[in-house]
Kinemage of the C-alpha trace (Angstrom):
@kinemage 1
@onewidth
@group {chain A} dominant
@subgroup {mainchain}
@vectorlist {calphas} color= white
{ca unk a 1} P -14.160 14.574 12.554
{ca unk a 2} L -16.198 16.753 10.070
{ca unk a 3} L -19.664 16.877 11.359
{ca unk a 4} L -21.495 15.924 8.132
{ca unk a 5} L -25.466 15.256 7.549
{ca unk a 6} L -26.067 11.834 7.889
{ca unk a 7} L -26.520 11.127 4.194
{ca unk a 8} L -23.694 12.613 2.637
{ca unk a 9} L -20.339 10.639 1.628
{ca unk a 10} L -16.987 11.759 1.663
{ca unk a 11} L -14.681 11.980 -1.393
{ca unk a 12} L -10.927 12.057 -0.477
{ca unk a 13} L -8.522 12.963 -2.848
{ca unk a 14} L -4.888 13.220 -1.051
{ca unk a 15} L -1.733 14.542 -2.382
{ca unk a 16} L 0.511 15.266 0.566
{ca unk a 17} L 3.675 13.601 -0.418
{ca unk a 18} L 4.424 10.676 1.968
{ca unk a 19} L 1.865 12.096 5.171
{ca unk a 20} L -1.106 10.163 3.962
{ca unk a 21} L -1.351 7.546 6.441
{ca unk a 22} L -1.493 9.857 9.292
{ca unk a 23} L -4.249 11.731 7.064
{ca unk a 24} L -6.516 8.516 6.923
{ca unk a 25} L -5.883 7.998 10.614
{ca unk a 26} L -7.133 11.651 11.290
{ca unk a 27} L -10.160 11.193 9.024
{ca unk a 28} L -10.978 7.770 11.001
{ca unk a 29} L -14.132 8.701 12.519
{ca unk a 30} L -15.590 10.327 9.541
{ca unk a 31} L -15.110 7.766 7.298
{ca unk a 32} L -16.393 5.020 9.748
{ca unk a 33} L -19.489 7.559 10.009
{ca unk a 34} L -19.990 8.166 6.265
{ca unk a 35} L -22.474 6.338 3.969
{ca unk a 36} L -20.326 5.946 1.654
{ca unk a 37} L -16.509 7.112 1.142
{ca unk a 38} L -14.637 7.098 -1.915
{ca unk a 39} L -10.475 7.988 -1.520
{ca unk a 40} L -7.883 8.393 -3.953
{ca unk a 41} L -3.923 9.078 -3.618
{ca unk a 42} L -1.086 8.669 -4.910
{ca unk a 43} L 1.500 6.087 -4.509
{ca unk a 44} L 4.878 6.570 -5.520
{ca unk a 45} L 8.094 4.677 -5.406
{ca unk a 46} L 10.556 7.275 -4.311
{ca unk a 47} L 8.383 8.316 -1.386
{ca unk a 48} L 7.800 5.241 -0.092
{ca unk a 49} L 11.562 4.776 -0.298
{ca unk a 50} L 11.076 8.043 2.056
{ca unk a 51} L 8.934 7.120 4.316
{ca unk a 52} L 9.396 3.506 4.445
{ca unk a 53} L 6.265 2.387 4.545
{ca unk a 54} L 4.320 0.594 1.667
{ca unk a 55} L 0.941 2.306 -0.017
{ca unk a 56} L -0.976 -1.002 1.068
{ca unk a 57} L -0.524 0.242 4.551
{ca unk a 58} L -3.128 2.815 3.777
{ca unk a 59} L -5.100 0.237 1.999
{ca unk a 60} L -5.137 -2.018 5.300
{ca unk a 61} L -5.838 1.013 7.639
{ca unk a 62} L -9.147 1.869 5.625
{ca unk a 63} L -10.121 -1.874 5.139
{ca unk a 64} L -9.790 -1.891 9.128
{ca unk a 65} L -12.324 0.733 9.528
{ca unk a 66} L -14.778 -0.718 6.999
{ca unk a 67} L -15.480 -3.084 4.077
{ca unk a 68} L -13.945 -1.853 0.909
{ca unk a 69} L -13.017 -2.325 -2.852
{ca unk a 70} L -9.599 -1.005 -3.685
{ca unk a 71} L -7.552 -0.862 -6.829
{ca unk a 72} L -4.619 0.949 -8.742
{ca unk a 73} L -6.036 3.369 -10.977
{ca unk a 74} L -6.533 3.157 -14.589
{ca unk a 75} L -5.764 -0.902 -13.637
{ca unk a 76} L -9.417 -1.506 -12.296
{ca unk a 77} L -9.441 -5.039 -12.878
{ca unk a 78} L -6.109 -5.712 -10.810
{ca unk a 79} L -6.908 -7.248 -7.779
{ca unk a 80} L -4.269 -6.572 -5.275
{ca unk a 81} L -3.394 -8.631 -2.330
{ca unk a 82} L -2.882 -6.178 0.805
{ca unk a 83} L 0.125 -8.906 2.008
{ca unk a 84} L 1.864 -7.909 -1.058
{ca unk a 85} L 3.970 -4.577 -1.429
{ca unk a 86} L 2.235 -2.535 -3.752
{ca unk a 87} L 4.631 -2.012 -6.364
{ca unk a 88} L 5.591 -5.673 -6.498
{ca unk a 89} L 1.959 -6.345 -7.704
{ca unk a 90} L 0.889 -3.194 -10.483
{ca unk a 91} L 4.365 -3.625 -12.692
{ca unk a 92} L 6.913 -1.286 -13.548
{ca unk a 93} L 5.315 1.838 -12.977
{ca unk a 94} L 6.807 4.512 -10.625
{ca unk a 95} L 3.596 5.906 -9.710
{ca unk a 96} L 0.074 5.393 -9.410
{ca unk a 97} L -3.096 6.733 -7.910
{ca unk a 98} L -4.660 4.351 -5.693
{ca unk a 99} L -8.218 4.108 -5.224
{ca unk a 100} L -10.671 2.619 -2.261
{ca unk a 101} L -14.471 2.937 -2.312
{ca unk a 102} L -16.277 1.571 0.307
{ca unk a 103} L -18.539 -0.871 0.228
């Protein structure tokens, strides 16, 4: 947990290739402690293929630790269902930067 004044939000940008659920987990307690939190990483086909889990896992691990909006970038006005796999609902791209600001 980063020991942060109590005013200050956190901005997240992760790029860690396939780890980033385990890097949400880790930042738990800061983000439930934050004002305000904005995140952004990327989601990509191949390394969820990797992995084997979907991007909207990390989407339901942050909307368990808080209220939050959540969308593919540069695709703001998609609204995502986080029962869906993510790459079912944003088309035929192979990658995409998915962002979650809380509420």
């Amino acid at each position: 947990m980063l020991n942060l004044p109590e005013n200050e939000g956190v901005v997240m940008k992760i790029d860690v290739e396939g780890c980033e659920l385990p890097i949400l987990k880790g930042a738990a307690q800061t983000l439930t402690r934050a004002p305000f939190f904005v995140i952004l990483f990327e989601a990509h086909k191949e390394v969820m293929k990797r992995t084997g889990y979907d991007p909207m896992e990390c989407v339901r691990f942050v909307r368990s630790l808080r209220k939050c909006h959540f969308y593919p970038s540069a695709q703001a006005d998609v609204v995502l269902d986080v029962e869906q796999p993510f790459f079912a609902q944003i088309g035929p791209y192979v990658k995409r930067d998915v962002v979650i600001v809380s509420c």
